[in-house]
C-alpha positions in Angstrom: 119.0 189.0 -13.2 119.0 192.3 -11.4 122.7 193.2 -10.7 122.2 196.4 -9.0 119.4 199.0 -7.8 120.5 202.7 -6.9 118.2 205.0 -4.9 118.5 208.6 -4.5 116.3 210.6 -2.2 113.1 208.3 -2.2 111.6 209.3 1.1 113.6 208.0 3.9 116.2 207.0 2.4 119.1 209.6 0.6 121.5 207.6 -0.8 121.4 203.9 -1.3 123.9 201.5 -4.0 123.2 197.9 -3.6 125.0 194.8 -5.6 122.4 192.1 -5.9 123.4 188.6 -6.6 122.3 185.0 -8.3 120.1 182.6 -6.1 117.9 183.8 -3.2 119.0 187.3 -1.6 116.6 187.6 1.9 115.8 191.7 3.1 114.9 191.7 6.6 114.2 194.1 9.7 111.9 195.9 11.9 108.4 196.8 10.8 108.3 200.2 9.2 112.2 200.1 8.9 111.6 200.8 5.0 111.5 197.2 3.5 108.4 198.4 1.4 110.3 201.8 0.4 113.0 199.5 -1.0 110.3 197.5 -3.4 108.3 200.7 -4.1 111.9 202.2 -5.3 112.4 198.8 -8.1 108.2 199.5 -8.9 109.1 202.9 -9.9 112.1 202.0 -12.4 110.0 199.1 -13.7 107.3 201.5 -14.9 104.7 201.6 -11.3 103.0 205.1 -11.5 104.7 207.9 -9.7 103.3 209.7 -7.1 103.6 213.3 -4.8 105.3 212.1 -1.6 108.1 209.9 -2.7 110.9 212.7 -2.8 112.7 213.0 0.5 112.2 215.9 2.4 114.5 219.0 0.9 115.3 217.3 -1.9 113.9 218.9 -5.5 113.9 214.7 -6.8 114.2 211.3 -6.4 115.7 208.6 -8.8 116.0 205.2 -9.3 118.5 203.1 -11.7 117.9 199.3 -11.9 120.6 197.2 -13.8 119.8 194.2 -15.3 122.2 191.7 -16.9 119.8 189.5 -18.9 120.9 186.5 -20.4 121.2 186.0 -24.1 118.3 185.8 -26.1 115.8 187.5 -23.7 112.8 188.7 -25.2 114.1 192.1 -23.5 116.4 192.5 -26.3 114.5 192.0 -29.1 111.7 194.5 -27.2 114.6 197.4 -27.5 115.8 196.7 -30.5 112.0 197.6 -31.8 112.7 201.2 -29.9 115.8 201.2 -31.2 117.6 201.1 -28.2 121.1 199.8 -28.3 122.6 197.6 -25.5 125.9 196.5 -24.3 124.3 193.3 -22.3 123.4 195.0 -19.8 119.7 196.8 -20.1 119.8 199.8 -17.1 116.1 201.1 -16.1 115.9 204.9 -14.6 113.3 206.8 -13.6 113.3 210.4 -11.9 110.7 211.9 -10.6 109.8 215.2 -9.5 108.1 217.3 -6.5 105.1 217.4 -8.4 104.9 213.5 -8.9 105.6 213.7 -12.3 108.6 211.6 -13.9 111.2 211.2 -16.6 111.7 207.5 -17.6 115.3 206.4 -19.2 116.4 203.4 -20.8 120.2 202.6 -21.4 120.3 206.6 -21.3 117.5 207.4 -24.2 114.7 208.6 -22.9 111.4 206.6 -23.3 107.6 206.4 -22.0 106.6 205.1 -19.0 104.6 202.0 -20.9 108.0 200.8 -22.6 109.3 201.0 -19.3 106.4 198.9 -17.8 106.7 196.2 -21.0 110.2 196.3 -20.5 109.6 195.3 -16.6 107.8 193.0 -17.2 110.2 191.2 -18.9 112.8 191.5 -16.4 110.8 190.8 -13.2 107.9 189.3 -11.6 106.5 190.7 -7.8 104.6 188.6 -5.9 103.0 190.3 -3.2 99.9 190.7 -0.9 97.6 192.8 -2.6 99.8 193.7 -5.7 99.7 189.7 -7.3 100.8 190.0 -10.8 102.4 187.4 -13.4 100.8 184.0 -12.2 97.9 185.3 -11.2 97.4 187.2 -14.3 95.2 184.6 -16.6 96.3 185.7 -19.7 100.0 184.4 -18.8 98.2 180.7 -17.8 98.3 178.9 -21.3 101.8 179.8 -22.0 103.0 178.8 -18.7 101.3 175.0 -18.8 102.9 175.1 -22.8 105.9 175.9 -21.1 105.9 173.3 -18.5 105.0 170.3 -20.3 103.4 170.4 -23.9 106.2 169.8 -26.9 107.4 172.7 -29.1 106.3 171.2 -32.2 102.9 170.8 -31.4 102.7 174.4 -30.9 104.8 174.8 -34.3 102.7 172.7 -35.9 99.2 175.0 -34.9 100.8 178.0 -35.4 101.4 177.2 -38.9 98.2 175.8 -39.7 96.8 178.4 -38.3 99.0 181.2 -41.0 98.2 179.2 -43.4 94.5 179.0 -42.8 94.1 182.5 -42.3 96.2 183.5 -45.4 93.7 181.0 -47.3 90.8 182.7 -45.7 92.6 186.2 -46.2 92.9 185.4 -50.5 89.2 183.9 -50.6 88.1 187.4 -48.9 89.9 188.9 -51.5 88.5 187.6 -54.4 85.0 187.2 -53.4 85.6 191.2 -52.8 87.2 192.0 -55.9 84.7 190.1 -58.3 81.4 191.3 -56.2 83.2 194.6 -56.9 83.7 193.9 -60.8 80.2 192.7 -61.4 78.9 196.1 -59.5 80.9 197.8 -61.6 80.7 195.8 -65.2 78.9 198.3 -67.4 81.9 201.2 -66.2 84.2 198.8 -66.7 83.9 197.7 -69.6 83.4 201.1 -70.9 86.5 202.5 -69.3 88.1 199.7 -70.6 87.5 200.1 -74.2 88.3 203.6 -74.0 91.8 203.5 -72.9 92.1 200.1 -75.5 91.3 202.4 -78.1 93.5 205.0 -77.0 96.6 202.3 -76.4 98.5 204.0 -73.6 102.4 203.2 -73.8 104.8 203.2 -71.1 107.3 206.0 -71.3 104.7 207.4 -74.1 104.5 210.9 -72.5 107.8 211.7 -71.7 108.6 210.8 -75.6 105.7 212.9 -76.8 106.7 215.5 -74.8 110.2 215.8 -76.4 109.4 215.0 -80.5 106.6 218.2 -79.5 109.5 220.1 -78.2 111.6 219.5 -81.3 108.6 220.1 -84.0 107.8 223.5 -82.4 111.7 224.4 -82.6 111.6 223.4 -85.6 108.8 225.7 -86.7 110.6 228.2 -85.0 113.5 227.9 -87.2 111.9 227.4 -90.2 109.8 230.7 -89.7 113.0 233.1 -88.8 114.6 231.6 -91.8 111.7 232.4 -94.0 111.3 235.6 -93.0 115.2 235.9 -93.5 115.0 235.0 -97.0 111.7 237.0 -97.5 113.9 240.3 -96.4 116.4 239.6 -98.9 114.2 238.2 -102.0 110.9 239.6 -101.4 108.2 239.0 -103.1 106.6 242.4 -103.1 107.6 244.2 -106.3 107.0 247.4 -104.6 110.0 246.6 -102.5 112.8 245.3 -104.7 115.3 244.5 -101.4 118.5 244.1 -101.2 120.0 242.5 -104.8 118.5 244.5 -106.6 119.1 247.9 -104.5 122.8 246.8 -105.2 122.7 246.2 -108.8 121.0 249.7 -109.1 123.0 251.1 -106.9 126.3 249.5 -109.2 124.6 250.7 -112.2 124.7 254.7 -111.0 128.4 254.5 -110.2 128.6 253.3 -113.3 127.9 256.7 -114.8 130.7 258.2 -113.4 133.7 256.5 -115.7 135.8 259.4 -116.8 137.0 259.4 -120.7 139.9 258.1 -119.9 138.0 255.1 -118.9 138.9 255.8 -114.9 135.8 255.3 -112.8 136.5 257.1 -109.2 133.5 255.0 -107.6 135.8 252.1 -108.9 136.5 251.0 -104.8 133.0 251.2 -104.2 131.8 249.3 -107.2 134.2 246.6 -106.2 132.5 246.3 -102.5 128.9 246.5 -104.2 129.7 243.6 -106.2 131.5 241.6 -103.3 128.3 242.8 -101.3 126.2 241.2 -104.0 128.5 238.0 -103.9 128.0 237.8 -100.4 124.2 238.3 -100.8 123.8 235.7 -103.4 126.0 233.0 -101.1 123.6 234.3 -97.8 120.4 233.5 -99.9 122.0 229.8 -101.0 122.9 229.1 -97.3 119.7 230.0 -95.9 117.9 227.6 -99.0 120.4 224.8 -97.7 119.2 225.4 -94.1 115.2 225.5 -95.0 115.7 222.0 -96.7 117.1 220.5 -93.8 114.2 221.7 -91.3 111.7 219.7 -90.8 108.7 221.8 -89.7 105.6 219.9 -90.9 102.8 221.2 -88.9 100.7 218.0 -89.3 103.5 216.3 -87.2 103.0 218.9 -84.6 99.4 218.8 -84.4 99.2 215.1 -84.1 101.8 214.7 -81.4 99.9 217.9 -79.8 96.4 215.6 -79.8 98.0 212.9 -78.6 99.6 214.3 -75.5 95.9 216.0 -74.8 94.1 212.7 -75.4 96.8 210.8 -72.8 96.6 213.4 -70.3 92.5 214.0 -70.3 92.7 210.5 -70.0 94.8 210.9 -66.5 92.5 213.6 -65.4 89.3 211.5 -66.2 90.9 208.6 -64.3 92.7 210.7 -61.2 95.9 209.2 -62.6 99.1 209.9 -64.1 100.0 209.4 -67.5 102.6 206.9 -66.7 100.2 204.5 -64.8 97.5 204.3 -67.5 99.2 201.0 -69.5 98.9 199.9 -65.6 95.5 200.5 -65.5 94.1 199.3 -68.5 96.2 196.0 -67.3 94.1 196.1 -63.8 90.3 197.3 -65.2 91.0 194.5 -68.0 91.5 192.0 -65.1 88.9 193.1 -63.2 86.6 191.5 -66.2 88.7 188.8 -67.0 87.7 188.2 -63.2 83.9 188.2 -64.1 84.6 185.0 -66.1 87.4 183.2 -64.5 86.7 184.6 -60.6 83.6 182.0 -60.2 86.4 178.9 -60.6 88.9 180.6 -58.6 86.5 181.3 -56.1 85.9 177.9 -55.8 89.2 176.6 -55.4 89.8 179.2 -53.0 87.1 177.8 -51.0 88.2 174.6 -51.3 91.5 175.0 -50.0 90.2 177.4 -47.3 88.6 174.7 -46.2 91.2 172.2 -46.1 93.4 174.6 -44.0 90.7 175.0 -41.7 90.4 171.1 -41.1 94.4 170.6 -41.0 94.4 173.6 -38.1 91.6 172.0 -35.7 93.1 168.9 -36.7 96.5 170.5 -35.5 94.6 172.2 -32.4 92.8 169.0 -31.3 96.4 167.4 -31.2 97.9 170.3 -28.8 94.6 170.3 -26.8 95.2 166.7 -25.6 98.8 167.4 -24.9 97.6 170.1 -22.6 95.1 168.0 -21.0 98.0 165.6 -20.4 99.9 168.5 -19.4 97.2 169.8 -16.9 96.5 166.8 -15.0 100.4 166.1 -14.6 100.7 170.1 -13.6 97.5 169.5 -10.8 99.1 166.6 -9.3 102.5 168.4 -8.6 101.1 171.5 -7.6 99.3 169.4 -5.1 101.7 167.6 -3.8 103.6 170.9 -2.8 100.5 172.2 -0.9 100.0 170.3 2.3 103.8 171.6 3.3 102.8 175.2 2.2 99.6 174.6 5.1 97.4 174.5 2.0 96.8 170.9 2.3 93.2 171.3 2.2 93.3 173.5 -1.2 92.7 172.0 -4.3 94.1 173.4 -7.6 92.5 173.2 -10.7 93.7 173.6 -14.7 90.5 174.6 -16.2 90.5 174.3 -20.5 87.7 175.2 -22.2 87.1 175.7 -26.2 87.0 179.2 -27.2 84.4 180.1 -29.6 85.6 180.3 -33.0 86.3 183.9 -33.4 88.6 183.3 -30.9 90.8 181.4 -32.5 94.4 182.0 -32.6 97.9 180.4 -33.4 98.0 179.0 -30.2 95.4 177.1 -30.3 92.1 176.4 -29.9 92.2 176.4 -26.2 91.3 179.0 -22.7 93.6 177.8 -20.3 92.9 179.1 -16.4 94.6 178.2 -13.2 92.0 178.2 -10.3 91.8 177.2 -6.9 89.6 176.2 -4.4 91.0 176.4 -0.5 88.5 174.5 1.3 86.5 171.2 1.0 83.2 171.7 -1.8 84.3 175.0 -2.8 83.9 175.7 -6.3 87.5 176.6 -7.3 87.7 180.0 -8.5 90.5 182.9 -10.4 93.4 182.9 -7.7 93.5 186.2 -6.8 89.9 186.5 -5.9 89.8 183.0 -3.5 92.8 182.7 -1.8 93.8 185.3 0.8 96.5 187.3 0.7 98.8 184.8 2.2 97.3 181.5 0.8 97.4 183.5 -2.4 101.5 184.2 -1.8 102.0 180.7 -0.8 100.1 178.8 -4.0 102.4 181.2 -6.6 104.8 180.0 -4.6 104.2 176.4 -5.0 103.4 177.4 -8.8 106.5 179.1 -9.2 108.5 176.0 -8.1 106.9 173.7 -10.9 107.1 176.0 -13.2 109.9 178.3 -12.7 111.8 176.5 -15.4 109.3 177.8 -18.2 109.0 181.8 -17.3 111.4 183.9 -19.3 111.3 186.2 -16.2 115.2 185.8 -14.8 113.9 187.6 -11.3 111.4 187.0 -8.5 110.2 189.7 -6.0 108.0 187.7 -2.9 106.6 190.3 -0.5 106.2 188.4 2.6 105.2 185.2 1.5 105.5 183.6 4.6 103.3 186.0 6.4 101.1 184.2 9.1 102.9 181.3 9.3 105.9 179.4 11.3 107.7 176.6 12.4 107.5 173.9 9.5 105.4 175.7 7.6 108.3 178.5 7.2 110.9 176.1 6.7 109.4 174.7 3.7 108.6 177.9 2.4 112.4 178.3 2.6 113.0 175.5 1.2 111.0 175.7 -1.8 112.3 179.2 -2.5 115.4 178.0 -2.1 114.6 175.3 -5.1 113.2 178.2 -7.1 116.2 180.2 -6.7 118.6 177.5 -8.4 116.9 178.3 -11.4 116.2 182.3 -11.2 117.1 185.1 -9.1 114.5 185.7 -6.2 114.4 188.6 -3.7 112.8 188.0 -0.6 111.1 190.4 2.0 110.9 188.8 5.2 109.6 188.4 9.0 110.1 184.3 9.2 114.0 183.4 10.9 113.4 179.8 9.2 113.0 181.5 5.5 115.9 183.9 6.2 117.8 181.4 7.1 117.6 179.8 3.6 119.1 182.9 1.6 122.3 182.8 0.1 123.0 186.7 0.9 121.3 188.6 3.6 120.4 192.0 3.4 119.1 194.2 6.4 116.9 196.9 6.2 117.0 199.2 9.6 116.0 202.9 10.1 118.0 205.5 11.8 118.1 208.8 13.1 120.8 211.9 12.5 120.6 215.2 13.2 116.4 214.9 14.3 116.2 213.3 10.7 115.0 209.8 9.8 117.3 207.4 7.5 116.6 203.7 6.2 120.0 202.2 5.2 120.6 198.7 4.0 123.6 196.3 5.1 124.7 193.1 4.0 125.4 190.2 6.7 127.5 188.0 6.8 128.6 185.6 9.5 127.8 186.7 13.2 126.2 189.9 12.0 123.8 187.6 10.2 123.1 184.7 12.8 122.8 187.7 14.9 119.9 189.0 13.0 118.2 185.6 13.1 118.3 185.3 16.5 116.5 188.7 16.9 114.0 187.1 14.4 113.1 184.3 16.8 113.8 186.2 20.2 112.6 189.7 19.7 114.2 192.7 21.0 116.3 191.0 24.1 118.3 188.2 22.1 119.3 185.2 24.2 121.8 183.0 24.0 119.5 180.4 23.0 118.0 182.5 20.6 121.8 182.5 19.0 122.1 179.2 19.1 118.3 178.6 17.3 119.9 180.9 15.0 122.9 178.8 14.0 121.1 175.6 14.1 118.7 177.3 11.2 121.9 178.5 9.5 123.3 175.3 10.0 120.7 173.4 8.3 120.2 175.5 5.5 
């Protein structure tokens, strides 16, 4: 329901808090008091288009909050959490709009677009008034309403899951009809492409692993070629260079020379380093012999792991693919023409069970159709029965169902379902809002709204002088009939009819005043005297009588 609206500087009126509350809540007073201000103010925080003119005068904005307090479960929750909007339970529409007419829309505090607003509104409320019908009057609403009001829930389970299951049929047939038309357009390519990467044998992980035995072959070679050339600089096998073990020995074999006859060599310390040097050489050359046997630098092993990375990776390119994916593809082009031979067969069973889904969903359909026949003549006869007190005794209300074309189809059914009305002897009944005038019109959703009230997830109603044009019994079952709507959801009344007022369970009055040379509407709640007094200037006018007062409390008494 809507717990409270809160107006700021919307043209007459400046500041404005009001606590709304369960069953029927009546807003009275004097034409041009600002009644409509008050609805146009809730139309702007449920998403109506904003417009220049609706910020009061030396103001720089105007806002509006609406709080709603939902019950569990609405479909308004599950709409925010889409957005992902939190809530608390309580779901708090604001809109603020400047100079210029343009706005800022707010949900719970995050800022949104006017649509979500709008959705969101219409979630939370209906308005019904002269000129601006919406939500029974809208046809598209009409076959979930007469589901709501009399067809059973498994019935509409039942469709609805025929129908998924038909389409998903219909949905796997399309498929393979498109994927085998596309392998025999394609056979020759395929069958080429396909033997190509058979022949080449793709592996999973086949790159990554080629990548890394390359990686270790060429450091391999590397190795294997600074080690050579190592060994070449100390054995070489240039004899015009006779390197380093033999430069020593030579070298050894001067100092030789030098031994003195007393057999005392003074190069002695120096032939002993040569000879370690030529220990140490010796041991260097062994080492690096060791080393080259344990290398393995075969450039065969190279080249082939080499060719086999190109080959995967032309593949790739040739395909727009990676290297990873080709096992994947082979896979897919290889049952692409395993489809040429087996698709025909699976075709046909496809087809065959397409079928049978189709027949179990109209067989489904047919079954909710009659229901909602039932379900229509029950609804016309209850509607009419609450038309002659409405003065709409000579209207005749119609549920119309027609079979939509098959196109048209849809989990709900097989059905169009439209609420028309004809409101005089031989008319052809026609859509609502273009028959009935504006009050007939107020008064039928009226009578709707009290058969059906039960099966709208809307927890609030909004009449806009429902009871225009009429009186005396007429307005008292009005008010009685809103009054039976209102047990089951919140309705907010604007109204000129003492009879209907006097059926409210609170009582709000709308009047206008003047301070300071400047225009005010202001909105108090009435309670006892206050609001038998306001009834009484309902029926009498401007000079209240004592009868008028006692009218007053008879209609408050009867209520």
């Amino acid at each position: 329901m809507l717990a409270s609206l809160s107006i700021r500087d919307v043209v007459l009126i400046e500041r404005l808090d009001l606590a709304l509350a369960a069953g029927l809540t009546v807003l009275t007073g004097e034409t041009g008091a600002g009644k409509s201000i008050l609805l146009d103010s809730l139309g702007l925080a449920l998403g109506a288009r904003s417009e220049q003119g609706l910020v009061r005068q030396g103001a720089n904005q105007a806002s509006v909050a609406a709080v709603f307090s939902p019950p569990a479960q609405h479909p308004a929750f599950e709409l925010l959490a889409e957005q992902g909007i939190t809530s608390d339970g309580d779901i708090v529409l604001r809109r603020i709009v400047g100079l210029d007419g343009r706005s800022r829309a707010f949900v719970n505090d995050q800022p949104v677009g006017a649509a979500l607003l709008k959705r969101l509104g219409a979630l939370l409320v209906e308005v019904q008034g002269q000129g601006d019908q919406m939500g029974l009057a809208d046809q598209a609403s009409h076959a979930g309403l007469l589901d709501a009001y009399g067809v059973p829930r498994d019935l509409l389970a039942a469709t609805a899951s025929a129908f998924r299951a038909w389409r998903g049929a219909a949905s796997a047939l399309q498929e393979a009809e498109r994927m085998i038309e596309a392998a025999r357009r394609d056979e020759d390519w395929l069958r080429h492409a396909t033997d190509e990467l058979s022949s080449l044998a793709p592996q999973p992980g086949e790159e990554e692993t080629l990548a890394a035995e390359r990686q270790r072959l060429q450091h391999g070679e590397r190795r294997a070629e600074a080690i050579a050339a190592a060994m070449a600089e100390l054995s070489p096998r240039d004899r015009r260079n006779s390197g380093p073990g033999a430069a020593l020995r030579a070298a050894g074999r001067a100092l030789a020379k030098l031994s003195s006859n007393d057999g005392s060599n003074p190069a002695a310390p120096a032939m002993a380093a040569i000879e370690r040097a030529e220990e140490a050489l010796a041991e260097a050359e062994n080492l690096l012999a060791r080393l080259a046997d344990q290398i393995e630098a075969d450039p065969r092993l190279l080249e082939a792991a080499e060719e086999r990375l190109f080959a995967l990776r032309a593949a790739a390119r040739k395909h727009n693919t990676q290297v990873a994916l080709l096992p994947d593809l082979l896979s897919a082009l290889r049952a692409r023409l395993a489809a040429l031979d087996t698709g025909t067969a699976q075709v046909e069973a496809l087809h065959r069970e397409t079928a049978q889904a189709r027949a179990r969903y109209i067989a489904e359909a047919a079954r909710l159709s009659e229901a909602r026949s039932l379900a229509a003549r029950r609804l016309e006869a209850e509607i009419g029965a609450e038309l002659p007190p409405l003065k709409l005794e000579r209207a005749r209300f119609v549920v119309q169902q027609d079979r939509l074309a098959e196109g048209a189809w849809q989990a709900a059914g097989v059905d169009q379902v439209r609420f028309l009305i004809a409101t005089n002897p031989g008319q052809t009944p026609g859509p609502l809002a273009k028959i009935a005038s504006g009050g007939e019109l107020s008064r039928l959703l009226l009578a709707l709204k009290v058969v059906l009230a039960g099966g709208s997830p809307v927890p609030s109603l909004v009449f806009d002088e429902v009871d225009s044009g009429i009186g005396g019994a007429t307005a008292a079952a009005v008010g009685e009939r809103l009054a039976r709507v209102a047990e089951r959801v919140q309705v907010l009344l604007v109204t000129h009819s003492p009879q209907v007022a006097a059926r409210g369970s609170s009582h709000l009055r709308v009047a206008k005043f003047t301070d300071d040379g400047r225009a005010e509407t202001r909105v108090e709640a009435l309670h006892g005297a206050a609001r038998q007094e306001e009834i009484a200037r309902m029926l009498a006018g401007e000079q209240v009588t004592d009868a008028a007062r006692a009218a007053a409390a008879s209609l408050l008494g009867a209520a």
